[in-house]
Backbone atoms as SQL, in Angstrom:
CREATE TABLE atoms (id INTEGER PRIMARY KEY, chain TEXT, resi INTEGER, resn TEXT, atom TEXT, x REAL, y REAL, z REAL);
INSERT INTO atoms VALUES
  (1, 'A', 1, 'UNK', 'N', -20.810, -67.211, -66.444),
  (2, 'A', 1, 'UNK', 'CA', -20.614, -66.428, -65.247),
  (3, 'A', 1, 'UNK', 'C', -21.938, -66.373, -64.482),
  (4, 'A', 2, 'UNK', 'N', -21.754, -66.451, -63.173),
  (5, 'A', 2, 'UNK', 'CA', -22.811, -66.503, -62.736),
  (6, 'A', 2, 'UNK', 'C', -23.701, -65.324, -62.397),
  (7, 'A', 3, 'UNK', 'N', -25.033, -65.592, -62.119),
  (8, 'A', 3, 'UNK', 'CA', -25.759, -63.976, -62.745),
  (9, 'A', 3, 'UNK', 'C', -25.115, -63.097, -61.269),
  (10, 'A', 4, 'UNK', 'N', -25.150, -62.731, -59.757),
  (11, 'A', 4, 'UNK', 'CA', -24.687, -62.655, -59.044),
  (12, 'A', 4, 'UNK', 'C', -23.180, -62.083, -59.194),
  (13, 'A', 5, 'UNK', 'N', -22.548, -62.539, -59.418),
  (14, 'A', 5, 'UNK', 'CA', -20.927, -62.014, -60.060),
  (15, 'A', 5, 'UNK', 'C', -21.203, -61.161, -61.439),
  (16, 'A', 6, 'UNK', 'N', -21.650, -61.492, -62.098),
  (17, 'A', 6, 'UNK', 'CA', -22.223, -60.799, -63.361),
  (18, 'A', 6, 'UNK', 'C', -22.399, -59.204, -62.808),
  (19, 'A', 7, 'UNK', 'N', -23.585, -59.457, -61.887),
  (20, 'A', 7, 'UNK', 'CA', -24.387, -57.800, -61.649),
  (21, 'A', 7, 'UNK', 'C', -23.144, -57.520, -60.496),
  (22, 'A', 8, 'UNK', 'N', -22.332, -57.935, -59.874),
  (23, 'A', 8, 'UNK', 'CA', -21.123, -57.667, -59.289),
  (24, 'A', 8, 'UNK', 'C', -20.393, -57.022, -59.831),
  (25, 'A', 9, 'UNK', 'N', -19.636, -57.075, -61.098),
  (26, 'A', 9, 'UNK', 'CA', -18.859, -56.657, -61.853),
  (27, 'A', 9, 'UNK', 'C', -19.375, -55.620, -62.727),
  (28, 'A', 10, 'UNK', 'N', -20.699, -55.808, -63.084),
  (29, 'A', 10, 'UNK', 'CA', -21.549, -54.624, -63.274),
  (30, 'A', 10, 'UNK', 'C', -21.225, -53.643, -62.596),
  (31, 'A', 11, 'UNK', 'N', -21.780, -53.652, -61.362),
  (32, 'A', 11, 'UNK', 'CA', -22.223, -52.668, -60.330),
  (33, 'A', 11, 'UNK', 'C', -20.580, -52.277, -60.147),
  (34, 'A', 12, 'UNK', 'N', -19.810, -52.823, -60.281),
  (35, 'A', 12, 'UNK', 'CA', -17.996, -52.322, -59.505),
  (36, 'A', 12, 'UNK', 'C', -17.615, -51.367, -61.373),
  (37, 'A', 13, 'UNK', 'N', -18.003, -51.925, -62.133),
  (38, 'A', 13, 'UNK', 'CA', -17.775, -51.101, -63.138),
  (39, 'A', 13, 'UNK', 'C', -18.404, -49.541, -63.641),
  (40, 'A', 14, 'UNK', 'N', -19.476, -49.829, -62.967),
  (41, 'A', 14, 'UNK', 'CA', -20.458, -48.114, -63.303),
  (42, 'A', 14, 'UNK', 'C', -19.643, -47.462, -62.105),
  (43, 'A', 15, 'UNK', 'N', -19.244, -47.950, -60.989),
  (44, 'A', 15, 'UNK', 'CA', -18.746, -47.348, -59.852),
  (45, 'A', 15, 'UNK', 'C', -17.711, -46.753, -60.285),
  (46, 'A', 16, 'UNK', 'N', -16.929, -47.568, -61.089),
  (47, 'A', 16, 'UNK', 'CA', -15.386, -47.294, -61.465),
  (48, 'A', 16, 'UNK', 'C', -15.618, -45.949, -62.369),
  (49, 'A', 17, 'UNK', 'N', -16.533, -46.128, -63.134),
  (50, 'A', 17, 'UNK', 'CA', -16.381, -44.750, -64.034),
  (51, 'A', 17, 'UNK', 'C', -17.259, -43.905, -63.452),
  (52, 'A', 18, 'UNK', 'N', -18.279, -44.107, -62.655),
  (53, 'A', 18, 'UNK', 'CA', -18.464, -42.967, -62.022),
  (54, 'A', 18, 'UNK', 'C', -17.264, -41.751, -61.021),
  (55, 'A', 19, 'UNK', 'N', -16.802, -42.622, -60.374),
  (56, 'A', 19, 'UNK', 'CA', -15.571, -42.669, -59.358),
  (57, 'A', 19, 'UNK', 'C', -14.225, -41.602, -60.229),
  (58, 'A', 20, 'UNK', 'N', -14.208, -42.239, -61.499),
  (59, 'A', 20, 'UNK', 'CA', -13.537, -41.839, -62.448),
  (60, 'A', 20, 'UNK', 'C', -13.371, -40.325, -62.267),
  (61, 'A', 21, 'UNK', 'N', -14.666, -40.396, -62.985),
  (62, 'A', 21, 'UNK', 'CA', -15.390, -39.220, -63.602),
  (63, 'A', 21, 'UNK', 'C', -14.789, -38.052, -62.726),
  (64, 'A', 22, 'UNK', 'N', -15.399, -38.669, -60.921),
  (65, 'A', 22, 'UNK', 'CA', -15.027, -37.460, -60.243),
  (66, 'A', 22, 'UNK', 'C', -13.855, -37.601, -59.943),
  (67, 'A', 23, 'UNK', 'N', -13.051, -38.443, -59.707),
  (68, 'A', 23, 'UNK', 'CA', -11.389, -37.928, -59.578),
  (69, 'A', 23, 'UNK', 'C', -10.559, -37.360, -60.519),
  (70, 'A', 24, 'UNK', 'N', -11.327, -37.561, -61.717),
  (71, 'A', 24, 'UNK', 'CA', -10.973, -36.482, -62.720),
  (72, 'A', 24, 'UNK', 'C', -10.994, -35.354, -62.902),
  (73, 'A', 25, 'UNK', 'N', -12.498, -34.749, -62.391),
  (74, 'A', 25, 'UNK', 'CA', -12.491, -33.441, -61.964),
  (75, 'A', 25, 'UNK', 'C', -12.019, -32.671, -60.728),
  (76, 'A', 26, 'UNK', 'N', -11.496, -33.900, -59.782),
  (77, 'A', 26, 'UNK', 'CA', -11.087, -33.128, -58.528),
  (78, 'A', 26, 'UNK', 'C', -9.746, -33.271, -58.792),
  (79, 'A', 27, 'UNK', 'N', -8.695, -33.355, -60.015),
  (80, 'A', 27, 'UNK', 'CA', -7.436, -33.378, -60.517),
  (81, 'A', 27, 'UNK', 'C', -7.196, -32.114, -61.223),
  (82, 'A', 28, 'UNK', 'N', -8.553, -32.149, -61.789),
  (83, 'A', 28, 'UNK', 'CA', -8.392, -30.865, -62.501),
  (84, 'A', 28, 'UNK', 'C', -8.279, -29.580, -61.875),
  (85, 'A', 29, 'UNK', 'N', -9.085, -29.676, -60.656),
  (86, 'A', 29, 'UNK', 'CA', -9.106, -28.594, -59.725),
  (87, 'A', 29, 'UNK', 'C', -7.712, -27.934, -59.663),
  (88, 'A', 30, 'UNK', 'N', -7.900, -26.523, -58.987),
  (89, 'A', 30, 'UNK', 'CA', -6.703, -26.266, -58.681),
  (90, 'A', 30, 'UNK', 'C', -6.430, -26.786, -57.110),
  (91, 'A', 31, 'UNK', 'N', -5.315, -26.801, -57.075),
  (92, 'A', 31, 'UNK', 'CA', -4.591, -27.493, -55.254),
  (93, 'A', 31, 'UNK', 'C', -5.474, -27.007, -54.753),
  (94, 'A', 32, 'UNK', 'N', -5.341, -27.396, -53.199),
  (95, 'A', 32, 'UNK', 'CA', -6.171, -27.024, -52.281),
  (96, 'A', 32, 'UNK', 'C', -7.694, -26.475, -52.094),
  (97, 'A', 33, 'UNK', 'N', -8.170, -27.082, -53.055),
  (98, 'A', 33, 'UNK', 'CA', -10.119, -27.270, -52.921),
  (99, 'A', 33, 'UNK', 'C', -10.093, -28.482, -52.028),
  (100, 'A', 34, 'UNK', 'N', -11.521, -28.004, -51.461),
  (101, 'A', 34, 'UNK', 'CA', -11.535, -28.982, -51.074),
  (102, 'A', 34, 'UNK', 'C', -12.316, -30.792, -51.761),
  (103, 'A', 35, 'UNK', 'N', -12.270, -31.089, -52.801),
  (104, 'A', 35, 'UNK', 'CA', -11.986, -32.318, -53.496),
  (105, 'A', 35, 'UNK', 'C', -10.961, -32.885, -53.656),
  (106, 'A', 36, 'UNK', 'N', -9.604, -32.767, -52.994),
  (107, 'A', 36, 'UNK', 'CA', -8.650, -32.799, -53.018),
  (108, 'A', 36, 'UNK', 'C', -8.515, -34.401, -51.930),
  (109, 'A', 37, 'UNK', 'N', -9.224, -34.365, -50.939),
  (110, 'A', 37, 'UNK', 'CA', -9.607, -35.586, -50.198),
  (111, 'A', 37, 'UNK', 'C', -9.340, -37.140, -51.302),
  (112, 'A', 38, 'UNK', 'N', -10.517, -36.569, -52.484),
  (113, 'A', 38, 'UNK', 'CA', -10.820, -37.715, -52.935),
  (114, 'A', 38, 'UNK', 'C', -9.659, -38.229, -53.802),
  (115, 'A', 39, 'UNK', 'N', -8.814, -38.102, -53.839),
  (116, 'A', 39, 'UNK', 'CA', -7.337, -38.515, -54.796),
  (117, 'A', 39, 'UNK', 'C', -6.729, -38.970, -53.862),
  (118, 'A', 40, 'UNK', 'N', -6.597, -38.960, -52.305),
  (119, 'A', 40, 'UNK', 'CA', -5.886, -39.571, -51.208),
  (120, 'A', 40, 'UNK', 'C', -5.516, -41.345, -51.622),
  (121, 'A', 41, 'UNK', 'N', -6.438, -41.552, -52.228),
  (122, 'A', 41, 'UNK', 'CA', -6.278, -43.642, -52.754),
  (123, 'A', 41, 'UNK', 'C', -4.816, -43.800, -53.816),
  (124, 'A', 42, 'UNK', 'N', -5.129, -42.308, -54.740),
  (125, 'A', 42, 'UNK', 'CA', -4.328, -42.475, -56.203),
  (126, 'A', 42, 'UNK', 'C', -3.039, -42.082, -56.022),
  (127, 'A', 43, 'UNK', 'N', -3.105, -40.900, -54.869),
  (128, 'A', 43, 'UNK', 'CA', -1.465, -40.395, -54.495),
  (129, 'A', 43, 'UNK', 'C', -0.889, -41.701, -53.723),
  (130, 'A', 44, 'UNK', 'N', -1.168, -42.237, -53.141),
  (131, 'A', 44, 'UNK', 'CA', -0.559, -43.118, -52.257),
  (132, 'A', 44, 'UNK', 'C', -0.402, -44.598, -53.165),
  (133, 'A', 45, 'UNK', 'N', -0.876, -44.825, -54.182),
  (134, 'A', 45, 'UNK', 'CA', -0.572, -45.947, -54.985),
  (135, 'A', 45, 'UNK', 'C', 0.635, -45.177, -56.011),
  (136, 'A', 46, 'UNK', 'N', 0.450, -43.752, -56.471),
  (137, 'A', 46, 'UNK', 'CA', 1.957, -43.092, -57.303),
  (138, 'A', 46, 'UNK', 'C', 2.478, -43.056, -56.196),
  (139, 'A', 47, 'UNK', 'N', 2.978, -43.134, -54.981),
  (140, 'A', 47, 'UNK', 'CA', 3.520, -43.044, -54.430),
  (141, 'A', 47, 'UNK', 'C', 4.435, -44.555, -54.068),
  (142, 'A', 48, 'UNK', 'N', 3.711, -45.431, -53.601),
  (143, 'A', 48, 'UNK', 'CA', 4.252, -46.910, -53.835),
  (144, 'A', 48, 'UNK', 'C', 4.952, -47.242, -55.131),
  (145, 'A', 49, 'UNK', 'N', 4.202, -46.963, -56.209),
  (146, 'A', 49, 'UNK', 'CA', 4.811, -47.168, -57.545),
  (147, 'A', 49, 'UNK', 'C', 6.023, -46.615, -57.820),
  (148, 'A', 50, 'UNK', 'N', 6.372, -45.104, -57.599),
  (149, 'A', 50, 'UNK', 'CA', 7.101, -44.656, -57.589),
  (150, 'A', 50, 'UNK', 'C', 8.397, -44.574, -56.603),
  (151, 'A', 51, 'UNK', 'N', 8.183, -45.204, -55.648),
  (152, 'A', 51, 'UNK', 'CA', 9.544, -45.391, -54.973),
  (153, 'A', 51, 'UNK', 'C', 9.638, -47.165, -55.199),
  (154, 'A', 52, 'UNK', 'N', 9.065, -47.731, -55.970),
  (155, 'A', 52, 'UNK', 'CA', 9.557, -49.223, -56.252),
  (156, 'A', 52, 'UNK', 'C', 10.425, -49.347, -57.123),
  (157, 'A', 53, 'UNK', 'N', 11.421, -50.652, -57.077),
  (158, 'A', 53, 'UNK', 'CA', 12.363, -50.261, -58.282),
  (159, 'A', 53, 'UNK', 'C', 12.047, -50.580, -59.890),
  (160, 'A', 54, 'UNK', 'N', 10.478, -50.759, -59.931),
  (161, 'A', 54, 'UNK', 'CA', 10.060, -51.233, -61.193),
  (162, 'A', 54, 'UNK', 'C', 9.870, -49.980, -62.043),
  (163, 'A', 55, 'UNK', 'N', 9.444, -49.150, -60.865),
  (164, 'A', 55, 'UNK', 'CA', 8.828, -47.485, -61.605),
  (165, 'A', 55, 'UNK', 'C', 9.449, -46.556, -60.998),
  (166, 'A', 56, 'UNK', 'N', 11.034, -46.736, -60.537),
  (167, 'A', 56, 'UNK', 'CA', 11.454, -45.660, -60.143),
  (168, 'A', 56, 'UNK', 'C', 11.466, -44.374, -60.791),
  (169, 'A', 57, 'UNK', 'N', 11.742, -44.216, -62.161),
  (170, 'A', 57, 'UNK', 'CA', 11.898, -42.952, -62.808),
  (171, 'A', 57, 'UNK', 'C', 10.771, -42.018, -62.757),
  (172, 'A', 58, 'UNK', 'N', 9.203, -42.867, -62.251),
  (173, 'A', 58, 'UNK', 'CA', 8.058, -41.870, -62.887),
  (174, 'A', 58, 'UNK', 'C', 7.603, -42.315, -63.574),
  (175, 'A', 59, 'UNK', 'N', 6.266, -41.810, -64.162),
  (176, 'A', 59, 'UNK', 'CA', 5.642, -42.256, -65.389),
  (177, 'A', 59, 'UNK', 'C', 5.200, -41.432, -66.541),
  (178, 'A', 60, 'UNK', 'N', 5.880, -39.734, -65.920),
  (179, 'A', 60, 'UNK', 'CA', 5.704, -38.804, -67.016),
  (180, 'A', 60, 'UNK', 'C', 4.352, -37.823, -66.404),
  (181, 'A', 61, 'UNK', 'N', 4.507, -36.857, -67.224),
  (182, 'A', 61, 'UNK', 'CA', 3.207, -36.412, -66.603),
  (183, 'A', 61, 'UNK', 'C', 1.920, -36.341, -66.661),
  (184, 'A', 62, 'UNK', 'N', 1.378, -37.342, -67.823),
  (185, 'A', 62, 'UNK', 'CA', 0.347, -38.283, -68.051),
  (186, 'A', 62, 'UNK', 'C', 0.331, -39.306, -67.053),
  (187, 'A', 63, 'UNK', 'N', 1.415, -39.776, -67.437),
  (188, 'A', 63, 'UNK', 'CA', 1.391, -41.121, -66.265),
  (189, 'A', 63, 'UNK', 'C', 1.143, -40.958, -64.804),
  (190, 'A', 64, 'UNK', 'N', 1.263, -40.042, -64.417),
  (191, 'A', 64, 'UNK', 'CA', 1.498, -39.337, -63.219),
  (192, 'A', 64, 'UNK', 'C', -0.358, -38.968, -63.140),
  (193, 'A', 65, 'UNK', 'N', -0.854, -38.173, -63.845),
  (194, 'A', 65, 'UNK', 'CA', -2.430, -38.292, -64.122),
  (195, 'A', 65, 'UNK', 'C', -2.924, -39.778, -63.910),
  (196, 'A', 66, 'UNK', 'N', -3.142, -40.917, -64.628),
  (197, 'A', 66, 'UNK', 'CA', -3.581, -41.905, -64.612),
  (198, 'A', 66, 'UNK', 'C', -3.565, -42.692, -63.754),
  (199, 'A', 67, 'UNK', 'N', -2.437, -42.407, -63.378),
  (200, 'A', 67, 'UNK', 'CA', -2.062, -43.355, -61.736),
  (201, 'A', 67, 'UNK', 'C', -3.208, -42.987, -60.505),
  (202, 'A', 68, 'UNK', 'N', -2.752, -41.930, -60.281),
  (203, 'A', 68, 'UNK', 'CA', -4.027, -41.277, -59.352),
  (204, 'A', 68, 'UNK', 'C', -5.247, -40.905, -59.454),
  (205, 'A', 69, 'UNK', 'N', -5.364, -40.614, -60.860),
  (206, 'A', 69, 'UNK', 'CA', -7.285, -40.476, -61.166),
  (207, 'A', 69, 'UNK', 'C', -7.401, -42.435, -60.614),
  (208, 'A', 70, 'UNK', 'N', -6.814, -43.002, -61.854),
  (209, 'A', 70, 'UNK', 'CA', -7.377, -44.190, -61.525),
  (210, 'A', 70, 'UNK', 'C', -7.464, -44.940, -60.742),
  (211, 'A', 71, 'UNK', 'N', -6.366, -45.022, -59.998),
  (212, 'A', 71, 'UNK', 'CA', -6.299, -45.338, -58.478),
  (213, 'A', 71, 'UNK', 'C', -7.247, -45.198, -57.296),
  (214, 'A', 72, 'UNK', 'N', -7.459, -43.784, -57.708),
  (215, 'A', 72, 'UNK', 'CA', -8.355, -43.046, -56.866),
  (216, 'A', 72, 'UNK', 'C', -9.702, -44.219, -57.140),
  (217, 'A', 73, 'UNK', 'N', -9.947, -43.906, -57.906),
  (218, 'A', 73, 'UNK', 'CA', -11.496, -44.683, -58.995),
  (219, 'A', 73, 'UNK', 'C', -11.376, -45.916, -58.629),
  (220, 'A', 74, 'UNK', 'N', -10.635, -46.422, -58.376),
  (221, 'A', 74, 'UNK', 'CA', -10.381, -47.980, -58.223),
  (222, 'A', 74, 'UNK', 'C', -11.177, -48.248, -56.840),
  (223, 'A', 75, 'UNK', 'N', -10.168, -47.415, -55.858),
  (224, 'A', 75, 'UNK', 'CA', -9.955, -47.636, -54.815),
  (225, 'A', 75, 'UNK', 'C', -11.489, -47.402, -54.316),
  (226, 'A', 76, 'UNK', 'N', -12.022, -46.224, -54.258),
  (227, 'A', 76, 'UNK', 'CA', -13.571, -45.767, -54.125),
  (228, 'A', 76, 'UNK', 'C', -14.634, -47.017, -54.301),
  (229, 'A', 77, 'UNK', 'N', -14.188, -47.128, -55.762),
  (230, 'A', 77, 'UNK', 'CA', -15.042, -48.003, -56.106),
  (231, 'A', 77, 'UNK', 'C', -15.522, -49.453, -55.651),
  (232, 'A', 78, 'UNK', 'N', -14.367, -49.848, -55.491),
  (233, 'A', 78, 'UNK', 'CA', -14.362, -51.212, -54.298),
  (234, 'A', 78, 'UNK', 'C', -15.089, -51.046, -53.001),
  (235, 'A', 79, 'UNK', 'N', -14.738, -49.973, -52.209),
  (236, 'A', 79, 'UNK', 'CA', -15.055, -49.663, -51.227),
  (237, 'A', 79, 'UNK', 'C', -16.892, -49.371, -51.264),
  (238, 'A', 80, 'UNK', 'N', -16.406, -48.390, -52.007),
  (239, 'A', 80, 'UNK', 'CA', -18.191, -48.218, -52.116),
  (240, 'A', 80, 'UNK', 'C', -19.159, -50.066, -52.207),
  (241, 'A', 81, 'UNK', 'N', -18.405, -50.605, -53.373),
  (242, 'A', 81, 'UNK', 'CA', -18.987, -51.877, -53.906),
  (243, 'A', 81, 'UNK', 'C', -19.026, -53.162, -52.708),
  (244, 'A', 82, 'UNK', 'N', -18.050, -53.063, -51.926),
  (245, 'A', 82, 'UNK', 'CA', -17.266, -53.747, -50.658),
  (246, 'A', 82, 'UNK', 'C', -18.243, -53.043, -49.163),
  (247, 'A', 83, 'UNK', 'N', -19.157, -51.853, -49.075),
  (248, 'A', 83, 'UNK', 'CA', -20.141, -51.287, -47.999),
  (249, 'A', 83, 'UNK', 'C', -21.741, -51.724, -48.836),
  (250, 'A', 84, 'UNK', 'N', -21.810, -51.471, -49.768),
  (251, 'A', 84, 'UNK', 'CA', -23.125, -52.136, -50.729),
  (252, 'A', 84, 'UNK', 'C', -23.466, -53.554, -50.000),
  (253, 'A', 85, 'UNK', 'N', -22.593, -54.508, -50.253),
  (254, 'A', 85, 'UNK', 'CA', -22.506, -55.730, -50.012),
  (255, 'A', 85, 'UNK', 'C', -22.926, -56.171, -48.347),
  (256, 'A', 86, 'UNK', 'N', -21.867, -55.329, -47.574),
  (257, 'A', 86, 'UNK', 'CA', -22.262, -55.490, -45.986),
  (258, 'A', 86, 'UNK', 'C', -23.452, -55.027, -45.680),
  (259, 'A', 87, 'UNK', 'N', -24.296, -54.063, -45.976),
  (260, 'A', 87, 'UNK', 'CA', -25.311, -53.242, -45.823),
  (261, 'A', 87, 'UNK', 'C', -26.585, -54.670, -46.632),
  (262, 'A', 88, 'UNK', 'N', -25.792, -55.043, -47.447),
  (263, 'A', 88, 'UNK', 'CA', -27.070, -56.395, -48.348),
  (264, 'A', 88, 'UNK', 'C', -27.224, -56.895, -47.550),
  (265, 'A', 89, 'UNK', 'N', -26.205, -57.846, -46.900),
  (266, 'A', 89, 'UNK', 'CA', -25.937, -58.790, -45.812),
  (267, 'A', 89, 'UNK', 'C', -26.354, -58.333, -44.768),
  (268, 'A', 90, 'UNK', 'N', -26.509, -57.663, -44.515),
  (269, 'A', 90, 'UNK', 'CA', -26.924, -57.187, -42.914),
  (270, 'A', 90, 'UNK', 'C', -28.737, -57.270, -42.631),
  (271, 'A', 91, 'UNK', 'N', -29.572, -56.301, -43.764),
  (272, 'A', 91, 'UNK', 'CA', -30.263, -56.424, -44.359),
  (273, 'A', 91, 'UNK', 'C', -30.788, -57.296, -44.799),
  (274, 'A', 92, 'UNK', 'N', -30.506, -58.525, -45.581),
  (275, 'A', 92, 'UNK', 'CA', -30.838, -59.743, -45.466),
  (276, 'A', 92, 'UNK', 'C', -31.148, -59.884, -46.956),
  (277, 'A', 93, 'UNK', 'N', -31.221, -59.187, -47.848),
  (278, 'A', 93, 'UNK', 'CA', -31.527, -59.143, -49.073),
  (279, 'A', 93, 'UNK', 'C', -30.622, -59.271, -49.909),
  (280, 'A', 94, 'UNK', 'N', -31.497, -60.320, -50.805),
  (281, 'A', 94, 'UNK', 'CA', -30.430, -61.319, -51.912),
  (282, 'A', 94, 'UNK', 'C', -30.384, -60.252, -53.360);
């Protein structure tokens, strides 16, 4: 693998569990705090999932957790990893 993709997948992975971390705690919250923003990625992927006919029933109420923490985490994380990159490029630094 090349070193470049290497520290890529690095860097998208500390993101991911950082990302984690906090959509975990803003799940835990009760409704309406405001951390509630940051799960906007994870509801809208249980939401796709759940009206498809692969996952119509749900996924339980674990499943229902995982979907959206991780989602959430996913989604952040790219993004964050996906503005890193433009900001390199722009910048000029390898």
């Amino acid at each position: 693998m090349p070193l470049r993709l290497k520290t890529l997948s690095t860097l998208w992975a500390q993101s991911f569990a950082a990302f984690g971390l906090i959509a975990a705690v803003a799940y835990a919250l009760p409704p309406g705090r405001a951390a509630s923003p940051i799960l906007i990625p994870g509801v809208g992927l249980f939401v796709v999932l759940n009206g498809s006919l692969l996952f119509g029933s749900g996924f339980g109420r674990v499943g229902d957790c995982l979907v959206i923490v991780f989602g959430s985490a996913a989604a952040w994380a790219s993004l964050f990893v996906a503005l890193l990159l433009i900001v390199r490029s722009l910048v000029g630094r390898e």
